[in-house]
C-alpha positions in Angstrom: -200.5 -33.4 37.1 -196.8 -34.3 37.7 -195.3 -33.3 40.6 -192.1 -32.1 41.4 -190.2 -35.4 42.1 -191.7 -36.3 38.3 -190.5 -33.2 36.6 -186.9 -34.0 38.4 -186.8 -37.5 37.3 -187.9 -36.5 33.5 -185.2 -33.9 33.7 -182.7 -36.3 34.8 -183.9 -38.6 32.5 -183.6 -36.1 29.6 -180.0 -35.5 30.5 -178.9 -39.0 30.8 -179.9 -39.6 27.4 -178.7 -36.6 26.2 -175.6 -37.6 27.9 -175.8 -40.9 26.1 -176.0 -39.8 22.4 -173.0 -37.4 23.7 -171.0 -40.2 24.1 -171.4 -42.0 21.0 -171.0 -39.1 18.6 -167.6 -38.2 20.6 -166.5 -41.5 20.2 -167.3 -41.2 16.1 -166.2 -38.5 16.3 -162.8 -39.6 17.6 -162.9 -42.3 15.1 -162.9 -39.5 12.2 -159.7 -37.2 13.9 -157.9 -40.6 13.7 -159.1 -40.9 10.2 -158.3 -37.6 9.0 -154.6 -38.1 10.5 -154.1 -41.8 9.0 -155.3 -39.6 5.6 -152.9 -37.0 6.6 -150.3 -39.5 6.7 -150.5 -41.1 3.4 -151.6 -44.3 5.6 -154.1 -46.5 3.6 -153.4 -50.1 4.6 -155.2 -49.7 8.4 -158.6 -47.9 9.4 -158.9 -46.0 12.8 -160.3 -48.5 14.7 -157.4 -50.7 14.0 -155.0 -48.5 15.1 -156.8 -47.3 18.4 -156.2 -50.8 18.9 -152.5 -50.7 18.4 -152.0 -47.5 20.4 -153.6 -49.4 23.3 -151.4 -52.4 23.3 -148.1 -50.1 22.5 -145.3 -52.0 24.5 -147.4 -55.0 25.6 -148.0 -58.5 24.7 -151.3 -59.5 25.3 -153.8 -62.4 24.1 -156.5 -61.1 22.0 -159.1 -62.1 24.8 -157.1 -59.2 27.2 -158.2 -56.4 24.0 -161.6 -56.6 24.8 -161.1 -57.6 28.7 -159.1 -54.4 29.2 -161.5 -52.3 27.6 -159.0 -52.0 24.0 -161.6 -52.9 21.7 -165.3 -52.2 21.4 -166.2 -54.2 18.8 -167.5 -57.9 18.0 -164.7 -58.6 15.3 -161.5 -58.0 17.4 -160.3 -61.6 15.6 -160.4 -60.1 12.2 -158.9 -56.5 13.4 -156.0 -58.7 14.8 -155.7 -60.9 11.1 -155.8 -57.8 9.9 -153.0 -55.9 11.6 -151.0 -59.0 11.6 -151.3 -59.3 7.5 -150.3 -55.4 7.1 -147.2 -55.9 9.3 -148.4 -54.2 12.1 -148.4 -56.8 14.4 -146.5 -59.7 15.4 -148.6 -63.1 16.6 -147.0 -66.0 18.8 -148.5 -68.8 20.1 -147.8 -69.0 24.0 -145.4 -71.0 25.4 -147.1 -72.5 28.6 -150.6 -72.8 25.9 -150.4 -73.5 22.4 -153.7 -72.8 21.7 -153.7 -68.9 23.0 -151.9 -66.7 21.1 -150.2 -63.4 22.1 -149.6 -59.8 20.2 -147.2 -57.5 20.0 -146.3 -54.0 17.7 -144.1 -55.1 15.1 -142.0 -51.9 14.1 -144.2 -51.0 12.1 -146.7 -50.5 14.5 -145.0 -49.2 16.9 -143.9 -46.5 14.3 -147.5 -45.4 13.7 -148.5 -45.4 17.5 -145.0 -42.7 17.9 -147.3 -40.7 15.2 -150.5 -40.7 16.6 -148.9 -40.0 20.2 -147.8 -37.2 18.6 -151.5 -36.0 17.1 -152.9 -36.4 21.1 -149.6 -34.4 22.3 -150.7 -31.7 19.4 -154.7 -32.2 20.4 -153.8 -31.7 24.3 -151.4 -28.6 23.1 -154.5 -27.1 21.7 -157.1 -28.0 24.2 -155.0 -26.0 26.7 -156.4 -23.2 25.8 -160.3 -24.5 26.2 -160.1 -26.6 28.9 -157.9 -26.8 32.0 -156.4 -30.3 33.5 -159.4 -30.1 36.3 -162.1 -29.7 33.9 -160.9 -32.9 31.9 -160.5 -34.6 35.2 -164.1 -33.7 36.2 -165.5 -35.4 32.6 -163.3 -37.9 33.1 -165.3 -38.7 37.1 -168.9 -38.5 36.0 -167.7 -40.8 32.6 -166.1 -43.6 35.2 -168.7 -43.3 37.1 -171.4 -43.9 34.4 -169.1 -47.0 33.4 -169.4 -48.3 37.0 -172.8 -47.4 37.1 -173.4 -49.4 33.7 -171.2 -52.1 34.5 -173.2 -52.7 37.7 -176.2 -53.2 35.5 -174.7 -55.8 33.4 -172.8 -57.6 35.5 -175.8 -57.6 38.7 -179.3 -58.1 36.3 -180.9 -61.4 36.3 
């Protein structure tokens, strides 16, 4: 017989994970409205995930280890995204100054060109949304997602 602190911990356990699988289908998701505009655009010579990864550096210039440290790319392969961009034009690579063996990135015109476009598909998306959601309910996602991030982080960074 499972008592009531067991039926409350199978229900929250039940939501986590549907919360979970929630997550990673938005994120595809995501990947796909970036697709279908890249499509849109006659663009053929990036993928989304490449240029998620220019929209997040816009106006900086950042080492490739700062992608991943600040959360800019998911993925194992950020080396070959970044050869990648960097052979289409998207990108401009330097070595640093002060360290000759790190290297920093920047949006070439070209990049920065494509970011002004898909700035422009989020301020059409967040036109729409209007409608559906209000600023607060966003914000309120936006709290329990940060906090499952701290939550998770915790984990990783605090198990033995």
């Amino acid at each position: 017989m499972v008592g009531v602190a067991g039926r409350f911990e199978e229900e929250v356990k039940e939501k986590y994970l549907q919360t979970t699988r929630l997550i990673e289908r938005l994120h595809r998701r995501f990947l796909d409205v970036i697709k279908t505009e890249l499509d849109r655009l006659g663009v053929e010579d990036i993928n989304n995930v490449q240029t998620l990864i220019l929209f997040n550096i816009n106006e900086d210039q950042l080492t490739v280890g700062e992608l991943t440290a600040r959360g800019y790319y998911l993925g194992s392969n950020v080396s070959y995204n970044v050869k990648k961009l960097v052979e289409n034009g998207y990108l401009l690579q330097e070595r640093s100054s002060h360290d000759r063996r790190m290297t920093r990135v920047k949006l070439a015109q070209k990049g920065l060109d494509l970011t002004l476009r898909i700035d422009q598909l989020y301020a059409r998306n967040a036109q729409e949304l209007e409608g559906r959601f209000s600023a607060e309910n966003l914000e309120s996602v936006n709290k329990v997602l940060q906090g499952l991030e701290r939550y998770w982080s915790n984990l990783v960074s605090y198990t033995p």
